[in-house]
C-alpha positions as CSV (number, residue, x, y, z in Angstrom):
1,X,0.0,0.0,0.0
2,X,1.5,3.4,-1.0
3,X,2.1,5.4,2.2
4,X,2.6,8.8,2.7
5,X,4.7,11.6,4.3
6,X,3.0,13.6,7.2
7,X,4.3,16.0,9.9
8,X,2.4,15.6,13.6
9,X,1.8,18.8,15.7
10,X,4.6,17.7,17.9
11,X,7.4,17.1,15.5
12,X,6.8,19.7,13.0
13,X,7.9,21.7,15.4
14,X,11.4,20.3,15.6
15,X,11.3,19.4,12.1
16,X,10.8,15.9,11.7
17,X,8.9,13.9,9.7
18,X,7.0,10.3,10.4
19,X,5.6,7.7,8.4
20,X,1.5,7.3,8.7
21,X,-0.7,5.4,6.6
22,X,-2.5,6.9,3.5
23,X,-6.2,5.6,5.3
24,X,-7.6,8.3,6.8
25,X,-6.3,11.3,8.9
26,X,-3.5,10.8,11.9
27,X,-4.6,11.1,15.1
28,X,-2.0,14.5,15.1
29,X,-4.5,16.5,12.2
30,X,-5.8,19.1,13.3
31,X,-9.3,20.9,11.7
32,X,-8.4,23.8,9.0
33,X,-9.6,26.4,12.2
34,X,-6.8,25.0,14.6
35,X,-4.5,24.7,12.0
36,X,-1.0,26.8,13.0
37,X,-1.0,29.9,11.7
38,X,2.5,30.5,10.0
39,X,4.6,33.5,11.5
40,X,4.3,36.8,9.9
41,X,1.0,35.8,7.9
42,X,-1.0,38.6,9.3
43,X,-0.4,41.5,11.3
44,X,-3.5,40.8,13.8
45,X,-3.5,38.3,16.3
46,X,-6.2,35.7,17.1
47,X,-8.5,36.3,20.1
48,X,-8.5,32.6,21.1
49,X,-7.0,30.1,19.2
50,X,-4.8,26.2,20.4
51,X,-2.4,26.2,17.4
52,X,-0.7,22.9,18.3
53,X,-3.4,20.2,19.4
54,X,-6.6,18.6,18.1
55,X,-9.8,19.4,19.8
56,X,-9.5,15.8,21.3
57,X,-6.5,17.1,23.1
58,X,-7.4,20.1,23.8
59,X,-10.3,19.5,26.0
60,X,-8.5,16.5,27.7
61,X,-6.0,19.7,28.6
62,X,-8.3,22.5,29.6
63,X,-10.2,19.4,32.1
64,X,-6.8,18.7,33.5
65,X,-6.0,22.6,33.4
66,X,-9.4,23.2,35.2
67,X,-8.9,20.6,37.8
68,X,-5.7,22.3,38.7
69,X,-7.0,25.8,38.6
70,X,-10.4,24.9,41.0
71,X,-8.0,23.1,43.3
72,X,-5.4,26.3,43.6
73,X,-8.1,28.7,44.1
74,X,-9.9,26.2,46.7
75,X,-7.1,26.5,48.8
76,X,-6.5,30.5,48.5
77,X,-10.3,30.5,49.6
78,X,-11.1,32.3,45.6
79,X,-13.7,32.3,43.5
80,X,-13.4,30.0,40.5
81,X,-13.0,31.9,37.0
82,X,-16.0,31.6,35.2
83,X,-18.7,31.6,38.2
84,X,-20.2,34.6,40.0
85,X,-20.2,34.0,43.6
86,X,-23.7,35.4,45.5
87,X,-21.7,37.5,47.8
88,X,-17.9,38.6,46.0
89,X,-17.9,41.2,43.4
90,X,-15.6,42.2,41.1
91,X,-15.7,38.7,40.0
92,X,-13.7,38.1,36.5
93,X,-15.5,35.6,34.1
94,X,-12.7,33.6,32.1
95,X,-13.2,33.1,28.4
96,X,-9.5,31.5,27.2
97,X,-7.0,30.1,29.2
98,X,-5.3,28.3,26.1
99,X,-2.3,30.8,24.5
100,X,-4.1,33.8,24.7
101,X,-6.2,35.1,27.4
102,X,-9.4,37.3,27.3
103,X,-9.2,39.5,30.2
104,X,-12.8,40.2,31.2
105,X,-13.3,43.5,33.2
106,X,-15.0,43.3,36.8
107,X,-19.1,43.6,37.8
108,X,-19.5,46.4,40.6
109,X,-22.3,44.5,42.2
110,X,-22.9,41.0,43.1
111,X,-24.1,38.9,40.0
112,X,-24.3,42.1,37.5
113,X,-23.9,40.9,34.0
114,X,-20.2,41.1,32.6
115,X,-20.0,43.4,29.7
116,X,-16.9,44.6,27.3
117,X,-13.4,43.9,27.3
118,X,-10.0,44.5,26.0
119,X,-7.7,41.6,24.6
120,X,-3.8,41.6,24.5
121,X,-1.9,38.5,23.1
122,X,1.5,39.1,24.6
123,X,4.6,38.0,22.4
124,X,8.1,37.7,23.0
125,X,11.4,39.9,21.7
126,X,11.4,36.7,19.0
127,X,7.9,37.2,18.3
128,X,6.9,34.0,20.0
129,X,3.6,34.1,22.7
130,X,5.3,34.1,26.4
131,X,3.8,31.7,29.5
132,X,4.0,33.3,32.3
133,X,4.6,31.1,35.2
134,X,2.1,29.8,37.6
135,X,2.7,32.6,40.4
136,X,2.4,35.5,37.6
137,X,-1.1,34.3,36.3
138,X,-2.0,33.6,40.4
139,X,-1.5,36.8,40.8
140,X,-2.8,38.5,37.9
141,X,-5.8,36.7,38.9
142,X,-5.7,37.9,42.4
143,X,-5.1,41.4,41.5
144,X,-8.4,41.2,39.0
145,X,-10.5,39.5,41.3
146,X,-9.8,41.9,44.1
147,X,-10.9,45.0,41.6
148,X,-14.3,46.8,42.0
149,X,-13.6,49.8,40.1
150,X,-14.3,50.6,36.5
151,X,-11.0,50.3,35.6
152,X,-8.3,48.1,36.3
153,X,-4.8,47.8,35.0
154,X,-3.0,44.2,35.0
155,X,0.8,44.3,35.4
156,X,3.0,44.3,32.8
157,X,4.4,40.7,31.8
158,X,7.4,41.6,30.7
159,X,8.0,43.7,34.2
160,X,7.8,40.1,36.1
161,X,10.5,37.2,36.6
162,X,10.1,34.1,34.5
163,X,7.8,36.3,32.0
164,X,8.4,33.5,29.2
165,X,8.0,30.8,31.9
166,X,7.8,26.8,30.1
167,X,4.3,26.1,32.0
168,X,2.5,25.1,29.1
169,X,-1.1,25.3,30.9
170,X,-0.6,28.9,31.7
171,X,-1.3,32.1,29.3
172,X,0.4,35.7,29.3
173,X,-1.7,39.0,29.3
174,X,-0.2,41.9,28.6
175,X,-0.8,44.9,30.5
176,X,-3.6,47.2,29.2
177,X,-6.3,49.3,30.8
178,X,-9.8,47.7,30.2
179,X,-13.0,49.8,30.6
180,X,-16.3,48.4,31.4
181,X,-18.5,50.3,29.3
182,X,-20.3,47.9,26.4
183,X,-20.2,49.0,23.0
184,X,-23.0,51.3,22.5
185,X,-26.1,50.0,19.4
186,X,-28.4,53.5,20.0
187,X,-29.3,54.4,16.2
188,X,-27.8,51.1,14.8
189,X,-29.3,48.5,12.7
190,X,-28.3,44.8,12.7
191,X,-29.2,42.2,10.7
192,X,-29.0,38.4,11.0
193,X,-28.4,35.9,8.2
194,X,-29.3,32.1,9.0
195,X,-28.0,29.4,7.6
196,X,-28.7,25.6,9.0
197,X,-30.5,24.1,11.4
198,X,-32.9,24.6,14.5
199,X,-30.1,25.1,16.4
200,X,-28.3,27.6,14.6
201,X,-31.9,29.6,14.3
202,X,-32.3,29.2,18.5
203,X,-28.8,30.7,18.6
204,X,-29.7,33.7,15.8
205,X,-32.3,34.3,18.1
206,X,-29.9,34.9,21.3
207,X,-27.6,37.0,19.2
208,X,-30.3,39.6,18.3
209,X,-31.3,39.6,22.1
210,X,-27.9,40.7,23.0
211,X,-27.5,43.4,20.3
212,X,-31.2,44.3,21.2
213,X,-30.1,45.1,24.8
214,X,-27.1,47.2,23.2
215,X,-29.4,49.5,22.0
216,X,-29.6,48.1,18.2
217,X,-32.4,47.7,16.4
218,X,-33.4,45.0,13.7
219,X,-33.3,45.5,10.1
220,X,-34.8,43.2,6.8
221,X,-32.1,44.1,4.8
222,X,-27.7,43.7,5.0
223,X,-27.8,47.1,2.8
224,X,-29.1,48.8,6.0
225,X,-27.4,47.2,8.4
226,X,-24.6,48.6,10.4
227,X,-23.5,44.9,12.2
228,X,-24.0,42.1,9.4
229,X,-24.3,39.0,11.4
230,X,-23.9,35.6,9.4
231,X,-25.1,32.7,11.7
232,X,-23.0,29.5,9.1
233,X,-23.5,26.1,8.9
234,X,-21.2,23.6,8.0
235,X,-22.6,20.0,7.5
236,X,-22.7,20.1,3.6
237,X,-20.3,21.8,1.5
238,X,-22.6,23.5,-0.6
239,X,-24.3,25.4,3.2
240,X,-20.4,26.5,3.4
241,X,-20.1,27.6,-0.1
242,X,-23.6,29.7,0.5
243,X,-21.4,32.0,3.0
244,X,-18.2,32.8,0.7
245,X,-21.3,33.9,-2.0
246,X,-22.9,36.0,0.6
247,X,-19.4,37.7,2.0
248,X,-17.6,38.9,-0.9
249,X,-20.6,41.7,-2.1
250,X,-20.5,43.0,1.6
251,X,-16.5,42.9,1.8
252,X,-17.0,44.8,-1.5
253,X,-19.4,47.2,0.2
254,X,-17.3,47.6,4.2
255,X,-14.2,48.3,1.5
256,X,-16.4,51.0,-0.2
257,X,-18.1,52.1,3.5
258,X,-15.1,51.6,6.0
259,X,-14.7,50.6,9.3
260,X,-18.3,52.0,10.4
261,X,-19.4,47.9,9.0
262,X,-18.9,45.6,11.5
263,X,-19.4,42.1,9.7
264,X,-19.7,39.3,11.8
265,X,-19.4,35.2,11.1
266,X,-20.6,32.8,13.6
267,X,-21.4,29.4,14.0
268,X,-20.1,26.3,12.4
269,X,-18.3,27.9,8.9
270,X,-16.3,30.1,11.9
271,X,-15.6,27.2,14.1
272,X,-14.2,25.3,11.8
273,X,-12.2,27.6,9.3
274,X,-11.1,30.2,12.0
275,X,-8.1,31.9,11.3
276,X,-8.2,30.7,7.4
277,X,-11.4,32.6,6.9
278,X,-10.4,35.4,8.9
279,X,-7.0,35.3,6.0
280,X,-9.0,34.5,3.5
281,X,-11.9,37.7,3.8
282,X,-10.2,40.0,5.8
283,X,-13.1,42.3,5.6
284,X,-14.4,39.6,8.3
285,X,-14.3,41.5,12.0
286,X,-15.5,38.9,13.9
287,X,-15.0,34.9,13.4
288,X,-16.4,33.6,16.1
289,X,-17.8,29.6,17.1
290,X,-21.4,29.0,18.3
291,X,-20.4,29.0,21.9
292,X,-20.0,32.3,21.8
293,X,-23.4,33.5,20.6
294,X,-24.5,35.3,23.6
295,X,-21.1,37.1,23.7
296,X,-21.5,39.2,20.4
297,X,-21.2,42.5,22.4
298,X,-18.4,41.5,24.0
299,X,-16.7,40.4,20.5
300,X,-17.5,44.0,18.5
301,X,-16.5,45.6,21.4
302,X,-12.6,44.0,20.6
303,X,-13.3,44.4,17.1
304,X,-12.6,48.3,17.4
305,X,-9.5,47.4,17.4
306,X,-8.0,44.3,16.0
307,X,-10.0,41.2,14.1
308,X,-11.5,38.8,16.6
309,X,-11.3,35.1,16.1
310,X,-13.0,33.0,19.2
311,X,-13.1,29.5,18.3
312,X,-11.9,28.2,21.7
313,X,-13.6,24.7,22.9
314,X,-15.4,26.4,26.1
315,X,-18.6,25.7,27.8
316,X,-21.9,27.6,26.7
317,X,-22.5,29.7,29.6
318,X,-26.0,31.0,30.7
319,X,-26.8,34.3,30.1
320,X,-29.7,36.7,31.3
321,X,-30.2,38.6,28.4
322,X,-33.5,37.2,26.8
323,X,-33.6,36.0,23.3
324,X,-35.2,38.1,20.3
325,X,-37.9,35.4,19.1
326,X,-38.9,35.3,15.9
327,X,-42.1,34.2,16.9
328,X,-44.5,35.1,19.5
329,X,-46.1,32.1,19.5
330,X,-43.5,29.5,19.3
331,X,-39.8,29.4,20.5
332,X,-36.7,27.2,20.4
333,X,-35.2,25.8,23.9
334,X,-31.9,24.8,24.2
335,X,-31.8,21.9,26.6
336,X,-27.8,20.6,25.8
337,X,-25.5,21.5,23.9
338,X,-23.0,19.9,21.5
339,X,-22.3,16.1,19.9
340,X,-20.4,13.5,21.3
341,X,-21.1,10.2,19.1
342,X,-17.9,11.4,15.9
343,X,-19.8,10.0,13.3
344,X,-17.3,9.2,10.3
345,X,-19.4,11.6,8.0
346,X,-20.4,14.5,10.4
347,X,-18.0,17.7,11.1
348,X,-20.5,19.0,14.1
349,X,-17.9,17.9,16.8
350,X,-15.5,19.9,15.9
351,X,-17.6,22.9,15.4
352,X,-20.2,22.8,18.2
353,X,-17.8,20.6,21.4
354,X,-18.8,17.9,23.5
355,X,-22.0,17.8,25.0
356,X,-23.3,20.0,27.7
357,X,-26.2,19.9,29.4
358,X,-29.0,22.6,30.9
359,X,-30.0,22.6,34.8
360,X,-33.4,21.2,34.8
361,X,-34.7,24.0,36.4
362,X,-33.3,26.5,34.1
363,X,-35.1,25.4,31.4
364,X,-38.1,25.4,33.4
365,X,-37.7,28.5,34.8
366,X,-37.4,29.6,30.8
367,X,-40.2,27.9,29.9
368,X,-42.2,29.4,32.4
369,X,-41.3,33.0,31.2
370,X,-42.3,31.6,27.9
371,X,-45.5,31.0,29.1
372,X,-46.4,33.9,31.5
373,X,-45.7,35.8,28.0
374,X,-47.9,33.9,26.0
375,X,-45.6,31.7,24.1
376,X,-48.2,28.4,23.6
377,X,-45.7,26.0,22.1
378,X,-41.8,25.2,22.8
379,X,-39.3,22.6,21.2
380,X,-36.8,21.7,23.1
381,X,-33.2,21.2,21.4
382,X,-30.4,19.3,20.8
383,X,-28.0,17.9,18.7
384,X,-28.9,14.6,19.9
385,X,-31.8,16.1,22.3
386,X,-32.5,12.4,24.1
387,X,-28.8,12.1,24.9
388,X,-29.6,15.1,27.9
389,X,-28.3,14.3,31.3
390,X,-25.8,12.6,30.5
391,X,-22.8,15.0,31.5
392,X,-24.9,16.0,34.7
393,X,-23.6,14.1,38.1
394,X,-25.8,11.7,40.2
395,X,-27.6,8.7,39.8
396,X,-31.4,8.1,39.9
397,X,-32.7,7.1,43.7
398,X,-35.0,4.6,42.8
399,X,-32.1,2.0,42.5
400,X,-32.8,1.7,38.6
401,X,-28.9,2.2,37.9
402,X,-29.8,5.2,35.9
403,X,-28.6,8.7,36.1
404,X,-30.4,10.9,38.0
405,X,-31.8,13.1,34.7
406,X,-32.6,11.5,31.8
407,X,-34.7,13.4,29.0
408,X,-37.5,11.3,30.1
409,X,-37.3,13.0,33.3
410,X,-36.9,16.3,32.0
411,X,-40.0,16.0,30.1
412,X,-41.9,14.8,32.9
413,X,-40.5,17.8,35.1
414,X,-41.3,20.3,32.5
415,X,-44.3,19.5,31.1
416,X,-46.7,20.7,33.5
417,X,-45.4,24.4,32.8
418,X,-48.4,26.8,32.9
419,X,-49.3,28.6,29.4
420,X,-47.7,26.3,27.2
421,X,-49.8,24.0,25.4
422,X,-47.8,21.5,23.2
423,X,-44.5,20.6,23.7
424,X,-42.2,18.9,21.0
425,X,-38.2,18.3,20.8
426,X,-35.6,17.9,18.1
427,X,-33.0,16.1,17.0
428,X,-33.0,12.5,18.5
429,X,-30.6,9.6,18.4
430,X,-31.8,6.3,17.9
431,X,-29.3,5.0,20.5
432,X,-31.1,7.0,22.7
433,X,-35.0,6.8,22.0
434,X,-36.0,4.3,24.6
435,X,-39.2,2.7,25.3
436,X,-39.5,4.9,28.4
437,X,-38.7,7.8,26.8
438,X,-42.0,6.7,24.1
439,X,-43.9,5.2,26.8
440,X,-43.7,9.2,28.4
441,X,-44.4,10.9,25.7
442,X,-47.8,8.7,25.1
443,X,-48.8,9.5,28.8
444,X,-47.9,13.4,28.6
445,X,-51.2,15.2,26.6
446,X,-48.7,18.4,26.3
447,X,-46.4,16.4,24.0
448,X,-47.4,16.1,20.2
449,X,-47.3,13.1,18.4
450,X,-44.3,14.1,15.9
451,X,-41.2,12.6,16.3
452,X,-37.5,13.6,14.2
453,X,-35.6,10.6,14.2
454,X,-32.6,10.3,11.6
455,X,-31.4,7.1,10.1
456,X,-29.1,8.0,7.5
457,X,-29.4,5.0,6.0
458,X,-31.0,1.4,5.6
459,X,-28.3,-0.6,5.0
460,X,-26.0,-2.1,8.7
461,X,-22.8,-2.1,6.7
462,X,-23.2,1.5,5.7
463,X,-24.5,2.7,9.3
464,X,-21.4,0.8,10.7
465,X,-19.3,2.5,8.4
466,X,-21.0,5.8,9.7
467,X,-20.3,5.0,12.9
468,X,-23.7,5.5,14.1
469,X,-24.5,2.4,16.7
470,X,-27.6,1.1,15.9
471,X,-28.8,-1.7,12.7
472,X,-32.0,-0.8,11.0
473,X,-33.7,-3.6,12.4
474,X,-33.2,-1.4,16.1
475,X,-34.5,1.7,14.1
476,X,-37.8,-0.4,12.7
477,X,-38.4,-1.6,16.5
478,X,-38.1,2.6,17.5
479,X,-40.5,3.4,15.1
480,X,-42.7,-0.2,15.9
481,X,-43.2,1.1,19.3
482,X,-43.9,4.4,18.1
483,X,-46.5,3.4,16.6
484,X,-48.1,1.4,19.1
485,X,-48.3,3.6,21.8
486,X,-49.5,6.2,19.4
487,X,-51.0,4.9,16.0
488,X,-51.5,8.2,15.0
489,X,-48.0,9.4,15.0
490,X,-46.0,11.1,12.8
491,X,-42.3,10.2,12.2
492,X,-39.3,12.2,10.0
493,X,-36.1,11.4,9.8
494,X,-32.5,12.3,7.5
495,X,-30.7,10.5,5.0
496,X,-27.7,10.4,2.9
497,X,-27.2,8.7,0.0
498,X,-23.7,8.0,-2.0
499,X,-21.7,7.5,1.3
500,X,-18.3,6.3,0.3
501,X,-18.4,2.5,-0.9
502,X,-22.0,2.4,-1.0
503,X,-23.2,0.2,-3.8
504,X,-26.6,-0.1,-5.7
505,X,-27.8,-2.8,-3.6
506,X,-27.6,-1.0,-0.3
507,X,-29.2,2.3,-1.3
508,X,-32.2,0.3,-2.0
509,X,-32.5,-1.2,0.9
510,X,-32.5,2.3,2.3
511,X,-35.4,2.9,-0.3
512,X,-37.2,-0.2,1.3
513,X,-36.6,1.1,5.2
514,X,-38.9,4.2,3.8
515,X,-41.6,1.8,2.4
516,X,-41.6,-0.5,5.7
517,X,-41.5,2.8,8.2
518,X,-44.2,5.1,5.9
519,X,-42.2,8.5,6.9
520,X,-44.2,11.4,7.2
521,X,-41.3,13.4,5.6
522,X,-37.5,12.8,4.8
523,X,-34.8,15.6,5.2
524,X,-32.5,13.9,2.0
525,X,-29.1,14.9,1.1
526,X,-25.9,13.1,-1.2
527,X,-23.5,12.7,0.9
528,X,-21.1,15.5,1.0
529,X,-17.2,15.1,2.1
530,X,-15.8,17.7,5.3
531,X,-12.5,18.4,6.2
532,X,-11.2,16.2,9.1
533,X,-13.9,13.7,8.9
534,X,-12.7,9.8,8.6
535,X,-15.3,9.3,5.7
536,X,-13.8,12.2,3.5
537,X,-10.1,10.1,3.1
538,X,-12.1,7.1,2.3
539,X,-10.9,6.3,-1.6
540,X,-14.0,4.4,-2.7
541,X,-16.0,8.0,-3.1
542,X,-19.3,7.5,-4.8
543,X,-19.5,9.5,-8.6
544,X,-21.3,12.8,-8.2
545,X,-23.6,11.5,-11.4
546,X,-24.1,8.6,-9.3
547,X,-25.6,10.8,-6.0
548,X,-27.1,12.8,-8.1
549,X,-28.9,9.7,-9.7
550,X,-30.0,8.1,-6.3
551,X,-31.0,11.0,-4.5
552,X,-33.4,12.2,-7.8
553,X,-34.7,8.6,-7.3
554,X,-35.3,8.5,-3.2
555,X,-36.7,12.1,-3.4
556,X,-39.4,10.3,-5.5
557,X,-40.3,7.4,-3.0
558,X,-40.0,10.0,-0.6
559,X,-42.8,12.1,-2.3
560,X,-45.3,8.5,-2.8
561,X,-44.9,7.7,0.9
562,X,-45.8,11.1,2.4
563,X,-48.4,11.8,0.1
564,X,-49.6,8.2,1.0
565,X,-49.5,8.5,4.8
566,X,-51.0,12.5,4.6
567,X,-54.4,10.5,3.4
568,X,-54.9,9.2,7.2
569,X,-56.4,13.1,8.0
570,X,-59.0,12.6,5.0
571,X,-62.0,14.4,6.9
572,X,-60.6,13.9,10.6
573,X,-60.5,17.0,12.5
574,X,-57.6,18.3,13.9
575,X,-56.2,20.8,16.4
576,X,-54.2,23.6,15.0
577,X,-52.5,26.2,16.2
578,X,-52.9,29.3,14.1
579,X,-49.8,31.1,13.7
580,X,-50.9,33.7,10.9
581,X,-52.2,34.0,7.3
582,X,-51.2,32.3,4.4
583,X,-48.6,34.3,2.3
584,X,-49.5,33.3,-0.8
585,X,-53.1,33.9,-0.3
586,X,-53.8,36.2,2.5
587,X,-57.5,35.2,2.6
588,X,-56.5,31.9,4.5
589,X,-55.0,31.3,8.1
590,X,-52.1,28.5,8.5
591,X,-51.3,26.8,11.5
592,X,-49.6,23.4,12.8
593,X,-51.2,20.1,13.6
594,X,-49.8,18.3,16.3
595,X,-48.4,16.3,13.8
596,X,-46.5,19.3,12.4
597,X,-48.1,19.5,9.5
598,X,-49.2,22.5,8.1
599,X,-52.9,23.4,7.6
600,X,-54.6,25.9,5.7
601,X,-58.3,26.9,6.1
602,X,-60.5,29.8,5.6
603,X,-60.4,32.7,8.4
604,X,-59.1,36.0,10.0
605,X,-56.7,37.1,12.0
606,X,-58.8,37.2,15.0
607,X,-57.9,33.4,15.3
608,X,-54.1,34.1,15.4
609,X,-52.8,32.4,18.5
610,X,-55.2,30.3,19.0
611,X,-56.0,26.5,19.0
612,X,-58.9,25.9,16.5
613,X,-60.7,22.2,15.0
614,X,-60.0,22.4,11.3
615,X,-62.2,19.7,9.4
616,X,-59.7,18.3,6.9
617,X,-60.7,18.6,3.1
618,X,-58.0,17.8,0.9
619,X,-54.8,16.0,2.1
620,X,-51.6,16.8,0.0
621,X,-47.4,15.5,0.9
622,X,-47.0,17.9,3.3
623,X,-50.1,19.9,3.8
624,X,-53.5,20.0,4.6
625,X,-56.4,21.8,3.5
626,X,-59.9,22.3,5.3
627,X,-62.2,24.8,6.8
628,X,-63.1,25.5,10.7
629,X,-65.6,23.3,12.5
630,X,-67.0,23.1,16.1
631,X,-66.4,19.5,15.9
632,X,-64.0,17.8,18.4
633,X,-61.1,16.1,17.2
634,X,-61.4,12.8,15.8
């Protein structure tokens, strides 16, 4: 087998060279946005950026890092970085302790919200970042946390012994006066671009609140806008290419306009190119991951002077600011964050971390303000939404062996929450969509009978390859006891055709999973290679004529098998909620079914927000049409 040459993180930087294997990538790559950037590239540093590791390693370092840290500041009697103790102010909340540190300036009062910040990546007389020893950053840190003034100054490195200490877990910060006062929005128009997922539109949604609270105030167009937000996604090449399209006639435009343009990427493009698209549209003056949605302020406050790029692996931390819904009816609810099942095809990962999950009774203390304000349905999300509670400590107390939250039990403990009427939750994992977790959602008259459940394909060789832990025979017995707890269910799922090595006779077995499961709807897509992925080295890729080929063909069984399950509503009546007229005819209302299908019927908008009976007249793929009735549902 022909092999080929390849440098790992640690020896490139002595110079050698190793042998590896030409199947797949070494454990030493690292994704194109942690890749090193080469000296003397560009004249602006990063904000936050591990040059040296992959994320694997990276996380296993800031654990051991923040093991250390709690244990120091346990003994010194401190607060930890990153939490707001009920009765310390001038508390410091920590955004990077990798090679660069984010020096966040001090509340004046006990749990007052942390706002702006100045950034100084400290370097060398060689031009290489310095590490300050252990004591110097101990002391830094005592010197901030000890602040309660507007301004504080933190001591020069380079005036300190052992400024380019070899502690590799420790940071420099170079010595610069930070002022408190956020960026100011009065006047200023933002606008939000979203690309992706239910996730990425939840997080949109939390950007706007922030700016919002800055004083900015929404606009429908970029031409308007003085901050250009664009919220990326990443899990198909083509989404990716969608955002170089969209950048280059506003990099034309901020070079025409100047620096009064603030554009700003987030979300999975900027986690996982980073730097390189920073290089690559320098226009750009913010490039920052998904985890830091809810810090946008901070991040245009740094970019007044120098680009930003924050693709640090950190936790998602909670903020108060509310959210600018889209909808006053309906609204997204993050319950955890990230992925941890590395499927071979997927890049999410790397651009969204390991899983985190919410306090139970944060989300239903949300959910609760959600309803007081007359919010009537909620989905809760996830990557893998069912997988919740597993990164939260303790063990269920009914001897069960299970831990003590499962998303069974959050839906149990939040679905008695006053004002809101139906309940729903995306995405699942199959490895995760017990028989309890059905057997609740039967028993629980707030939760609606639509489940998203992705397969990816019917074949076990290719769902091995995938790396995804389940055979379709454990899918079909998911969706068997879907159905017999509730008959009436609806059930969608996602999948790719043309994964590498897939062959004619297992993408119609894939076809034939449809047939046997009668989906409701299918989110298709040919399967796309990303960087960093094990499936994108693979060297049995499947033709582009060939995808192309097979996905025209499933999009066809696709179409027969909704439009043949939709024909179960032929003149039932169903409750809908109303959520406004019908843009292409504005003399009809549309609304959901529990069974998220859209309905259209005859009405006004005196009905908006409400639950109505809608007889059911004409049943199409993925829509219903009918007229209001008195009738109760049948």
């Amino acid at each position: 087998m022909r092999r080929r040459r390849c440098v790992s993180p640690r020896d490139s930087d002595r110079g050698e060279r190793r042998e590896c294997s030409g199947r797949g990538p070494s454990r030493g790559v690292v994704p194109r946005g942690l890749r090193e950037q080469k000296r003397g590239s560009s004249s602006t540093p990063p904000l936050m950026i591990d040059t040296r590791h992959s994320p694997q390693r990276l996380m296993a370092r800031a654990r051991r890092r923040g093991r250390r840290e709690r244990a120091d500041q346990a003994r010194a009697g401190a607060v930890p970085s990153g939490h707001v103790h009920p009765s310390t102010p001038g508390v410091l909340e920590r955004v990077s302790r990798l090679h660069c540190c984010a020096v966040m300036p001090c509340t004046t009062a006990p749990g007052q919200a942390v706002q702006g910040a100045a950034l100084a990546r400290v370097r060398s007389p060689a031009g290489i970042p310095a590490r300050p020893s252990r004591a110097v950053c101990a002391q830094a840190r005592r010197v901030r946390a000890s602040a309660a003034v507007d301004k504080i100054a933190v001591p020069e490195i380079d005036e300190v012994p052992n400024a380019g200490g070899d502690d590799p877990d420790f940071c420099g910060m170079q010595g610069t006066v930070m002022d408190r006062t956020p960026i100011d929005g009065t006047g200023k128009r933002y606008h939000i671009h979203t690309f992706g997922c239910q996730m990425n539109l939840a997080d949109s949604e939390r950007m706007a609140g922030v700016l919002e609270a800055l004083g900015y105030s929404c606009t429908t167009t970029a031409e308007e806008a003085d901050v250009l937000v664009y919220n990326t996604c990443s899990i198909r090449d083509k989404a990716e290419q969608k955002v170089y399209s969209a950048l280059g006639p506003q990099a034309k435009r901020k070079r025409e306009r100047g620096t009064d343009l603030k554009v700003v990427v987030a979300g999975c493009v900027a986690q996982q190119e980073g730097e390189a698209l920073a290089r690559r549209v320098p226009e750009v003056d913010v490039v920052m991951g998904p985890q830091f949605a809810n810090k946008i302020g901070d991040m245009l406050l740094r970019a007044e002077t120098s680009q930003v790029v924050a693709t640090e692996e950190v936790l998602v931390e909670e903020d108060i600011t509310a959210p600018r819904r889209d909808s006053d009816l309906t609204a997204w609810v993050n319950v955890i964050y990230g992925c941890n099942e590395h499927c071979s095809y997927c890049v999410v990962p790397y651009t969204r971390g390991q899983e985190q999950s919410r306090r139970a009774e944060d989300i239903r203390a949300e959910m609760e303000g959600l309803g007081q304000a007359g919010y009537k349905e909620v989905t809760l999300l996830g990557q893998n939404v069912d997988a919740y509670g597993r990164d939260l400590p303790g063990m269920a107390e009914d001897g069960s062996g299970r831990r003590a939250w499962t998303f069974t039990d959050l839906l149990r403990y939040v679905s008695d929450v006053e004002g809101i009427e139906r309940i729903r939750f995306a995405t699942s994992h199959p490895r995760y969509f017990t028989e309890r977790l059905i057997a609740a959602c039967a028993e629980l008259p707030k939760l609606c009978e639509f489940f998203h459940v992705p397969v990816q394909a019917g074949d076990n060789d290719i769902l091995r390859e995938m790396l995804r832990g389940y055979t379709h025979e454990r899918y079909r017995r998911i969706c068997d006891n879907i159905r017999r707890y509730m008959p009436d269910a609806s059930i969608s799922t996602d999948i790719i055709v043309g994964f590498p090595g897939e062959t004619e006779e297992q993408y119609l077995r894939t076809e034939a999973l449809i047939r046997e499961v009668g989906f409701d709807r299918v989110n298709t897509a040919a399967y796309s290679p990303r960087p960093n992925t094990p499936a994108a080295d693979r060297p049995d890729q499947v033709a582009d004529l060939v995808k192309s080929d097979r996905l025209n063909r499933l999009n066809q069984v696709v179409l027969e098998v909704a439009t043949e399950r939709a024909q179960r509503f032929q003149d039932r009546v169903l409750e809908v909620l109303v959520e406004g007229r019908n843009p292409k005819n504005p003399e009809q209302m549309m609304g959901r079914s529990r069974h998220n299908k859209m309905v259209f019927f005859d009405g006004d908008m005196e009905l908006r927000g409400q639950l109505v009976n809608v007889h059911i007249d004409e049943c199409r793929a993925y829509s219903l049409m009918g007229h209001r009735t008195d009738a109760p549902c049948s």
